[in-house]
C-alpha positions in Angstrom: -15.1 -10.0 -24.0 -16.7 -7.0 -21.9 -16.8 -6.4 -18.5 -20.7 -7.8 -18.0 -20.2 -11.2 -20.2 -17.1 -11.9 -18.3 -18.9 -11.7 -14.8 -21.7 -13.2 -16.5 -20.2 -16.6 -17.9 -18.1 -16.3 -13.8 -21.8 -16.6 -12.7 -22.5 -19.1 -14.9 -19.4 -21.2 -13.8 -20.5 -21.0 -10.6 -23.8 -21.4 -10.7 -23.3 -24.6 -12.7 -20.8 -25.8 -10.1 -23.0 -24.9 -7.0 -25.1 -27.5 -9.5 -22.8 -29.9 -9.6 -22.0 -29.7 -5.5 -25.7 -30.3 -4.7 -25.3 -33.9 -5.9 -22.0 -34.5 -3.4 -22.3 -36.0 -0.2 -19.3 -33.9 1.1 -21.0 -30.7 0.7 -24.9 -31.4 1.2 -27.2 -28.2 0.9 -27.8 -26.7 4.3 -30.8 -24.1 3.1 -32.5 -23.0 0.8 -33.8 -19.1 0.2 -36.4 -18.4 -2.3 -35.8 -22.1 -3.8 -31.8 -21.4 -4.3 -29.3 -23.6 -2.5 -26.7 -22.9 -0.1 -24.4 -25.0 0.7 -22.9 -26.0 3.9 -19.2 -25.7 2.5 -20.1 -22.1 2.3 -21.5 -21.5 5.7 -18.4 -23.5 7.3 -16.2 -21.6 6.1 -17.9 -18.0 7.0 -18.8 -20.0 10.5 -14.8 -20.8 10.7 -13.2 -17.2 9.9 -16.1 -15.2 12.2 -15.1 -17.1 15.6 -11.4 -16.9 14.4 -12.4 -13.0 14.7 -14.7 -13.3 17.7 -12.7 -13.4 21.5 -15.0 -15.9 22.4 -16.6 -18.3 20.0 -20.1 -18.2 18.5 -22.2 -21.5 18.8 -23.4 -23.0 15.3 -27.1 -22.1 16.6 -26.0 -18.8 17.1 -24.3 -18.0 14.1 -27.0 -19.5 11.9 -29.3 -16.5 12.6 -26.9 -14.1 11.6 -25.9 -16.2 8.4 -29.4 -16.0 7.5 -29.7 -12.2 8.1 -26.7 -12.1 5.8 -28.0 -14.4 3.1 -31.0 -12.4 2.6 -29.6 -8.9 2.9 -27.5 -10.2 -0.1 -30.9 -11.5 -1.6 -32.7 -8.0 -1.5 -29.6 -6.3 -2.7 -30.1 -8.4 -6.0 -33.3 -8.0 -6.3 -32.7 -3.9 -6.1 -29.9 -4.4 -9.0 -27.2 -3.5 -7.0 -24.9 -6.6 -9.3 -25.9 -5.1 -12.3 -24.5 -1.0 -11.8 -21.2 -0.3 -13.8 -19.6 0.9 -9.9 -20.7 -2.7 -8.6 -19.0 -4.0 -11.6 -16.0 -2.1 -12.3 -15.1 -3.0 -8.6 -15.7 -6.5 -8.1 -13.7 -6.9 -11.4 -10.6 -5.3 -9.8 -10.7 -7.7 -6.8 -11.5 -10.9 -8.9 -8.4 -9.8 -11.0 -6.5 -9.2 -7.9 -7.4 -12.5 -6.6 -7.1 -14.6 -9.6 -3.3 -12.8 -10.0 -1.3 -15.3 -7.9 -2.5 -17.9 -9.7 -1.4 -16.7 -13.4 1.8 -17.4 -12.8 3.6 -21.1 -13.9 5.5 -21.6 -10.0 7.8 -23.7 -11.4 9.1 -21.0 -14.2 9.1 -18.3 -11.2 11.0 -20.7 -9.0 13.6 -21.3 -11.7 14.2 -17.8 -11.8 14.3 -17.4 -7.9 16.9 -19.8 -8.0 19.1 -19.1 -10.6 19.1 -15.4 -9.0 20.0 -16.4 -5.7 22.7 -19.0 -7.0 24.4 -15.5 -7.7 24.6 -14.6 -4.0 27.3 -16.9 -2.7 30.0 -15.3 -5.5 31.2 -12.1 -6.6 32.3 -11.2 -10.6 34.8 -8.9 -11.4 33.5 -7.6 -14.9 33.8 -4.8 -17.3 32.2 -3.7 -20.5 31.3 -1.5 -23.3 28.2 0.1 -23.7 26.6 2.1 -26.7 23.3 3.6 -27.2 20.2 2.1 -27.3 18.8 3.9 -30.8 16.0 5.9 -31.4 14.7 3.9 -34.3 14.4 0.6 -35.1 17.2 1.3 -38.0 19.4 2.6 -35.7 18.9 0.2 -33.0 19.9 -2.3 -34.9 23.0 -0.4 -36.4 24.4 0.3 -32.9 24.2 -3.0 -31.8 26.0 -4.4 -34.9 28.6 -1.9 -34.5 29.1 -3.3 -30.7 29.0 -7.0 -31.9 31.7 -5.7 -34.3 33.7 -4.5 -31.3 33.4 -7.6 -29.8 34.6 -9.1 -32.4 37.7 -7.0 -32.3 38.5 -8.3 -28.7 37.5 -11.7 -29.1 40.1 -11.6 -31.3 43.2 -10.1 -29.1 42.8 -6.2 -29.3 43.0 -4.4 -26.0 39.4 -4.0 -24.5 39.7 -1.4 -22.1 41.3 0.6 -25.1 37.9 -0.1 -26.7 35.9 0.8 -23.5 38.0 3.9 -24.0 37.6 4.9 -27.0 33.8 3.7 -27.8 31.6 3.2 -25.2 29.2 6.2 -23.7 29.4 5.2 -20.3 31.4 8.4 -19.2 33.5 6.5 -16.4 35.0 4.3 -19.0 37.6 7.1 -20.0 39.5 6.4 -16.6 38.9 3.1 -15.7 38.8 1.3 -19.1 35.1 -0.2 -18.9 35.7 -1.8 -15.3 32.7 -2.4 -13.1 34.9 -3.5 -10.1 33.1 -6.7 -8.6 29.4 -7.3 -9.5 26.6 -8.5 -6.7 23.4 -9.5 -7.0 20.5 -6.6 -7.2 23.4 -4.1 -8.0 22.8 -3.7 -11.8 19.8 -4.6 -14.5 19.6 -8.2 -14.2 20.5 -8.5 -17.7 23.8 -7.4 -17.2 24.2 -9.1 -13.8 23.3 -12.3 -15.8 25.5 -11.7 -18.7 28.8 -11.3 -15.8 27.7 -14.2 -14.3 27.2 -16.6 -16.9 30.4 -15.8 -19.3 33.4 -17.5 -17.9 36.2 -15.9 -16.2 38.4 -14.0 -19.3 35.8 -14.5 -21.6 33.1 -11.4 -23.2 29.6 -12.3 -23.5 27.0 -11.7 -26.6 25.8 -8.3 -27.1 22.8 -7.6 -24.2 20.3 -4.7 -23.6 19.4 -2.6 -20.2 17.3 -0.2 -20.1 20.4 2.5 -20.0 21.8 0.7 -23.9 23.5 -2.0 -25.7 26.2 -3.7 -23.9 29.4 -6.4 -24.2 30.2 -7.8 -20.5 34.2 -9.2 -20.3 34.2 -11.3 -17.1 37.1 -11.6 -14.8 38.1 -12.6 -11.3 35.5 -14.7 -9.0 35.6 -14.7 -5.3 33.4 -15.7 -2.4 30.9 -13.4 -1.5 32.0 -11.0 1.5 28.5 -10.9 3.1 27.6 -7.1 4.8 28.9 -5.0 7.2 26.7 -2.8 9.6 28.8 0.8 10.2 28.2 4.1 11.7 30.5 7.1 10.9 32.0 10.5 11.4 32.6 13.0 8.3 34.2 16.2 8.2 33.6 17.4 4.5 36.3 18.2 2.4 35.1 18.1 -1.1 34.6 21.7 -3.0 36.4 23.4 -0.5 39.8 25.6 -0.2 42.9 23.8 0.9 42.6 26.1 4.6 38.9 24.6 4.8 40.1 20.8 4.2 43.1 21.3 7.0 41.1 22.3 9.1 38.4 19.5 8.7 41.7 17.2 9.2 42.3 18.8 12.4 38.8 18.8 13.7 38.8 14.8 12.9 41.8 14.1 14.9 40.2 16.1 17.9 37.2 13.7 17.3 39.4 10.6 17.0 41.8 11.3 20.9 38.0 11.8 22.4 37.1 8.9 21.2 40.2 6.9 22.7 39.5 8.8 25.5 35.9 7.0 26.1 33.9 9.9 24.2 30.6 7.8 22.7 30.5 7.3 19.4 26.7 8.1 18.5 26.7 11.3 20.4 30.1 12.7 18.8 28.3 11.2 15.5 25.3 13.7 16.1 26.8 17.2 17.1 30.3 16.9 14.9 29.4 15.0 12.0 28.6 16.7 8.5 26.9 13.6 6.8 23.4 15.0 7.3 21.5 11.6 6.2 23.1 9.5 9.2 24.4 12.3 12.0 20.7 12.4 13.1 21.2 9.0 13.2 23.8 8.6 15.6 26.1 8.3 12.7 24.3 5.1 11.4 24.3 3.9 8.1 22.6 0.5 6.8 24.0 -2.5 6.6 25.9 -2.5 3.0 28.1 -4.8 0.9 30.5 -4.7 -1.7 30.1 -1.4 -4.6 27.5 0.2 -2.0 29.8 3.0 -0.7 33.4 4.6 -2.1 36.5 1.8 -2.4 38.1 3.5 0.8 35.2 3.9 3.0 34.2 0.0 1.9 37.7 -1.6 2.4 38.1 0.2 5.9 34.4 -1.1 7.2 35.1 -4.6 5.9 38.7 -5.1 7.6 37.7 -4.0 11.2 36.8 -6.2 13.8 33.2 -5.7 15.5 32.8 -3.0 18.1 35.9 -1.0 16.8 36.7 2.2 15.1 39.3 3.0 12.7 41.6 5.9 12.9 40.5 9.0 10.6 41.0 8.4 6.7 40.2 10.1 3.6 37.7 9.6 0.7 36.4 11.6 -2.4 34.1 13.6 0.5 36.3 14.2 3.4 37.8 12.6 6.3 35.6 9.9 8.5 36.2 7.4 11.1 34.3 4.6 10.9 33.0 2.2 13.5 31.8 -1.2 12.7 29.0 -2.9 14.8 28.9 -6.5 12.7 29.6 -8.4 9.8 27.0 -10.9 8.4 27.3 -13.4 5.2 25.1 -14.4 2.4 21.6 -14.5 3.2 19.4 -17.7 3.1 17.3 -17.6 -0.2 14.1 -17.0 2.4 15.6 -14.1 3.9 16.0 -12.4 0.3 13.0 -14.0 -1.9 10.8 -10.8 -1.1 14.0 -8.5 -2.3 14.6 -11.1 -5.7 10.7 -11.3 -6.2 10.6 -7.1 -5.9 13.6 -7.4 -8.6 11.6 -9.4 -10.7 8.6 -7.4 -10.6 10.6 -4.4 -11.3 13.0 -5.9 -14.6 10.2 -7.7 -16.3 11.6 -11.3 -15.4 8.3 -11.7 -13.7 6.4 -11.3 -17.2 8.1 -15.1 -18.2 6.4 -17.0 -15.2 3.2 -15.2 -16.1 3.3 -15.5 -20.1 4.1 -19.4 -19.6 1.2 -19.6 -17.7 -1.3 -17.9 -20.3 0.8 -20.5 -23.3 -0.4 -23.5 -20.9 -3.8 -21.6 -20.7 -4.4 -21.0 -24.2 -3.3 -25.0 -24.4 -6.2 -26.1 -21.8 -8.8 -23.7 -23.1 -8.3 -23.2 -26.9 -11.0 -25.0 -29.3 -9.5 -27.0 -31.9 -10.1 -24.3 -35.5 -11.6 -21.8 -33.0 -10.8 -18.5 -33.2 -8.0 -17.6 -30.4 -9.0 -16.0 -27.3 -7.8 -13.0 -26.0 -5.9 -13.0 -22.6 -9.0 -12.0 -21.0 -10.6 -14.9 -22.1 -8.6 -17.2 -20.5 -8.4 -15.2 -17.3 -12.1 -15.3 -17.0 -12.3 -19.3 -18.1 -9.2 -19.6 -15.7 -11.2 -17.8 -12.7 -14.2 -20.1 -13.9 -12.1 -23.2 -13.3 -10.7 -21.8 -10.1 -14.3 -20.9 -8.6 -15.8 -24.7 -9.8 -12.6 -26.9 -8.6 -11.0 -24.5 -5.8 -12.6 -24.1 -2.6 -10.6 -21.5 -0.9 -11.1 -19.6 -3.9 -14.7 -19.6 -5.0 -15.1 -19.0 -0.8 -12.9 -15.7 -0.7 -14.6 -14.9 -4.5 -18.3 -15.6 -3.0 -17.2 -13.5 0.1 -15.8 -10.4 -1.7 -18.7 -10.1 -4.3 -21.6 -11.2 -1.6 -19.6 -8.6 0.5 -19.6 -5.5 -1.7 -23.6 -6.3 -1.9 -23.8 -6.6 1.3 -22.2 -3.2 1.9 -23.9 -1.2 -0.4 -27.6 -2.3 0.4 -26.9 -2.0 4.0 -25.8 2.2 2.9 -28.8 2.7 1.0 -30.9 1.3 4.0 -29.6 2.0 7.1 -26.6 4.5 7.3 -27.5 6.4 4.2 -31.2 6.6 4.3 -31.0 7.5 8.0 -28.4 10.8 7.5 -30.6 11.6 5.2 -34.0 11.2 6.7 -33.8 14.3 9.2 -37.8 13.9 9.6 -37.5 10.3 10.8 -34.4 11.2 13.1 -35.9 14.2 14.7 -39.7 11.5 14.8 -37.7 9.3 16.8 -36.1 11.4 19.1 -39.7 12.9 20.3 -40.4 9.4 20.9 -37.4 8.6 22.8 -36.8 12.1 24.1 -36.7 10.5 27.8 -33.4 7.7 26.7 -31.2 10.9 25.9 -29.5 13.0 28.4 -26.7 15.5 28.8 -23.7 14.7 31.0 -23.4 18.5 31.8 -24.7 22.0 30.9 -24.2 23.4 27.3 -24.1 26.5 25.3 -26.2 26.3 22.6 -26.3 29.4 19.6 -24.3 31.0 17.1 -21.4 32.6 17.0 -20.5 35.4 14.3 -17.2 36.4 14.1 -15.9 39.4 11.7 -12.0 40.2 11.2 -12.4 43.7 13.2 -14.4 45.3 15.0 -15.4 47.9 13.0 -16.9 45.2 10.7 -18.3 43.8 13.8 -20.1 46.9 14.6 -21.8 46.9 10.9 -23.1 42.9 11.7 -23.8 43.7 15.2 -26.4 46.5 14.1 -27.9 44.3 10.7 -29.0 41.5 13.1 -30.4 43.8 15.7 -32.2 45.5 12.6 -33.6 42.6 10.7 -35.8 39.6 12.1 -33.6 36.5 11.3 -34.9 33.2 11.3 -32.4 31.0 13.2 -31.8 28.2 10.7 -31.1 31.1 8.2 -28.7 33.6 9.9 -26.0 32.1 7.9 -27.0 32.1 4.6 -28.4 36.0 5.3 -25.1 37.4 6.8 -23.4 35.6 3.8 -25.8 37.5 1.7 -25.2 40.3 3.2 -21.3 40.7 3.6 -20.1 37.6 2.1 -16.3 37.4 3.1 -16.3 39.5 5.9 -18.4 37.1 8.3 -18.6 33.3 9.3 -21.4 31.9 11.2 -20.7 29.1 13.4 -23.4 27.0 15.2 -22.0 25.9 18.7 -23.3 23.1 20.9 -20.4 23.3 23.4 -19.8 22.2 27.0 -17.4 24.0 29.5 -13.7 23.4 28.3 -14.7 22.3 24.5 -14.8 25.6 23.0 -12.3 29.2 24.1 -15.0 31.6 22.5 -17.6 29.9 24.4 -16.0 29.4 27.7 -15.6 33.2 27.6 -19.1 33.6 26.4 -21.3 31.6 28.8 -18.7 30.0 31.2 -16.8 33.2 32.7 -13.4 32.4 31.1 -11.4 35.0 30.0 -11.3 36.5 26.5 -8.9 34.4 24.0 -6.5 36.2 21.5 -7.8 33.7 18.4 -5.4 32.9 15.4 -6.1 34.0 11.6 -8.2 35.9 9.9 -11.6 35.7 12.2 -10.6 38.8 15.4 -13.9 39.4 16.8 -17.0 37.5 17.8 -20.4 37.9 19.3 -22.8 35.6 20.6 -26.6 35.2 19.1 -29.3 33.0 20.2 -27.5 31.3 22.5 -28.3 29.9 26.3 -27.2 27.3 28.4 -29.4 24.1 28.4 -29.7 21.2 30.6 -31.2 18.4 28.3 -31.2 18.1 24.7 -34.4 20.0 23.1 -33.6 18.4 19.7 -32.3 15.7 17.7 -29.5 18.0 16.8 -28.4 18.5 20.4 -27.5 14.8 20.6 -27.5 13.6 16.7 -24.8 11.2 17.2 -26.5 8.7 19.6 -29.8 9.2 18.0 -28.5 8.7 14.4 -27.2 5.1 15.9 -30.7 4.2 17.5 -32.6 5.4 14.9 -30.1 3.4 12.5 -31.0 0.1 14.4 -34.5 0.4 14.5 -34.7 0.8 10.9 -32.7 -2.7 10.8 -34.7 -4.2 13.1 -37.5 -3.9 10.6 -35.7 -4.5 7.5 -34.6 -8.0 8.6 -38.2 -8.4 9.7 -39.2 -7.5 6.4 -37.1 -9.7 4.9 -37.8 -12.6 7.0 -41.6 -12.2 6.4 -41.1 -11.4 2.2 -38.4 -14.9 1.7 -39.1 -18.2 2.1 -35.9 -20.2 4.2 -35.7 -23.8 4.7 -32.9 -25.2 6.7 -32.0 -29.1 6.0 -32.0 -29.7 9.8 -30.3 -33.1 9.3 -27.4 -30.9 8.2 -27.2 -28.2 10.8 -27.2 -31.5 13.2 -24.3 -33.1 11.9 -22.3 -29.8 11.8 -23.0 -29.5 15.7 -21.5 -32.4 16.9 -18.3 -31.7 15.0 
């Protein structure tokens, strides 16, 4: 289905339903425009989130002029064919996809995966494995991950498995540690492997699984409680790559470090001149909180075993010597505290992709005709959003809102903000017929300024304009002409204080030394003025006046070119709510 019959059977849908609601007491019709009914669920709920946005509320009396405003601003921008352009399209498409996403997803699948997630945080598994390459054809995919089944065969039945990590899997760490993962925590590995640790009992080696990085057998071992997170800072002196003189004397400048810190010496301030970690020294030697397999087995094991608010003596690791100080310990998080981080997860691994293809199966059930051909996934998103829009009220409301929105938007552009940048005639018009509502605060400088990179070049400019009759609204397309690159043209409107060139210029301030390319200057045309001659001279304030009078008489063309009826019987049981 194409992007115009998809918004055009949403219209439909809601068009029938607005229908439908017509004939329900609980949402009566509040207007009519043009003969097309507006209902009061509609202007409740636009009534509700404007004073939610307003520091003082808006009365229902109020508000009901500017709804209708709205309503036919909307109206015009339909009748111009604003809902028909592929831009109009392409974009409200992207929000009502954005907005029907949450609801394309079975909540009870997505919570079953939450759960079974988190039910991995209270508990650590000590696992190893064996992993071989993924395959770069579906021949030898499938070849690899016989061989490994074959493998696990092998230690299923009593060989050695760290002698097969050894000798077989690609994973280049297995060659001195046998396969072994140390303990396993949630979010630290592809989920599939995570899974795989977690589910095999203790001793035992799972099925052959995939990750993204290959084909893998997972032998779990040892459980234990989870040991929650430790917040640390730190001091390093470097040692690794360097000559044995270097690393003694990193060892002696870490003992110095450690007596000033028995001495009182504070931690973070010692943290930022002395130590070499460059990520956390800036830091006061902080590093995030962090739990087991997140930093080297020495650095970990210290952290873990101090008490809070002490520091440990200096010790070494693969990098160098630190002393570490640890500010807290904290245990396993509530599931609410890490849902965001296991929803990212799943967003990330694909686990989210079950939830949602659940929810198109139970789609495809509801919306499928019996012998029919099947339709597509975008079919039963747009029949889904159809459904939404007739049966949900929050979101046909923010769906109504976004599209009558974007309308809104874009007619208002091609009116008002748009129309008047562009109308220079109509601007300068209504200034000469306002001239006496604008004033200037203080004297400006009003003219050009030509600057040149020397002043040789200067010179050559200098002598052109005094040579030639230049029309001001001209000189800079002639100097371009003329010496292209070797001149800019700048047209000033400047009061004392907003400009160095002309503060020197017209305001007695000394000569500036200016930056880049552009050396010299010299004035043209300019003066000092005391009220704004032009439209120019105060465009801002006059494009917003000029940009309100056009909408005075839009909405009074509006109001005199559609017909509105308000059911007053309505409005008058909304105002004594």
């Amino acid at each position: 289905m194409n992007l115009r019959k998809s918004l055009i059977v949403l219209a439909a849908a809601t068009c029938a339903t607005c229908g439908a609601d017509a004939k329900k007491p609980s949402d009566p019709v509040l207007m009519t425009i043009d003969g097309n009914n507006v209902h009061l669920s509609e202007f409740e709920y636009l009534y509700g989130k404007n004073n939610m946005q307003q520091q003082s509320p808006v009365s229902v009396d109020d508000y009901l002029d500017m709804f209708i405003t709205y309503k036919l601003k909307v109206a015009d921008a339909i009748a111009a064919g604003i809902d028909t352009t592929a831009a109009f399209n392409k974009e409200y498409e992207g929000y009502r996809l954005d907005l029907v996403r949450p609801y394309l997803t079975d909540k009870d699948e997505e919570e079953r995966l939450v759960t079974e997630a988190y039910s991995h945080y209270p508990e650590e598994v000590e696992a190893s494995h064996i992993m071989v390459a993924l395959g770069k054809t579906p021949e030898e995919r499938e070849k690899n991950k016989a061989f490994l089944d074959s493998l696990r065969t092998a230690a299923v039945g009593g060989e050695d498995f760290s002698m097969l990590a050894r000798k077989y899997s690609i994973d280049r760490s297995a060659s001195r540690n046998g396969g072994s993962m140390g303990y396993v925590v949630p979010g630290r590995f592809p989920y599939a492997f995570e899974k795989a640790a977690y589910d095999t009992p203790e001793g035992q080696i799972s099925p052959v699984i995939e990750t993204p990085f290959g084909f893998h057998i997972v032998k779990s071992g040892a459980r234990r409680a989870a040991t929650g997170e430790v917040l640390s800072q730190h001091i390093l002196k470097l040692t690794q790559g360097k000559s044995p003189e270097e690393q003694a004397k990193a060892k002696a400048q870490i003992d110095s470090i450690y007596t000033l810190l028995k001495n009182g010496a504070d931690f973070s301030e010692l943290a930022r001149k002395e130590s070499e970690d460059p990520g956390s020294a800036r830091n006061g030697g902080m590093l995030p909180w962090f739990g087991t397999g997140r930093m080297v087995p020495e650095f970990e094991k210290t952290a873990f075993a101090l008490a809070d608010s002490t520091f440990s003596e200096p010790f070494a690791t693969s990098y160098g010597y630190h002393i570490v100080k640890t500010l807290g310990h904290r245990g396993v998080p509530s599931l609410d505290e890490v849902r965001p981080q296991i929803m990212a997860m799943m967003q990330r691994d694909g686990r989210a992709q079950i939830p949602y293809r659940k929810k198109m199966d139970e789609l495809h059930a509801r919306f499928q005709p019996a012998g029919a051909d099947s339709l597509s996934e975008n079919e039963l998103i747009d029949r889904e959003v159809a459904r939404l829009a007739a049966e949900d009220a929050d979101f046909a409301n923010l769906l109504r809102e976004y599209h009558d929105g974007m309308l809104l938007f874009e007619i208002s552009n091609r009116k008002i903000w748009e129309g008047a940048a562009k109308d220079t005639e109509g601007i300068e018009k209504y200034f000469e017929a306002h001239r006496g509502d604008y004033a200037l605060t203080e004297p400006k400088y009003k003219g050009f300024m030509i600057y040149t990179p020397n002043d040789s070049m200067m010179t050559v400019v200098a002598d052109f304009v005094k040579a030639n009759a230049i029309d001001r609204d001209s000189i800079g397309v002639v100097l371009k002409r003329q010496f292209d690159k070797d001149v800019r043209v700048e047209r000033v409107l400047a009061a004392k204080g907003d400009n160095k060139v002309v503060d020197a210029v017209a305001f007695g301030a000394e000569r500036p030394e200016l930056p880049g390319k552009w050396k010299c200057w010299m004035a043209w045309e300019g003066r000092l003025i005391e009220a704004p001659e032009e439209a120019a001279d105060v465009r801002g304030a006059v494009t917003t006046d000029y940009q309100a009078q056009l909408e005075r008489q839009w909405i009074e063309q509006l109001k005199a070119t559609h017909k509105v009826k308000v059911n007053k019987k309505v409005l008058k049981k909304l105002t004594k709510k």
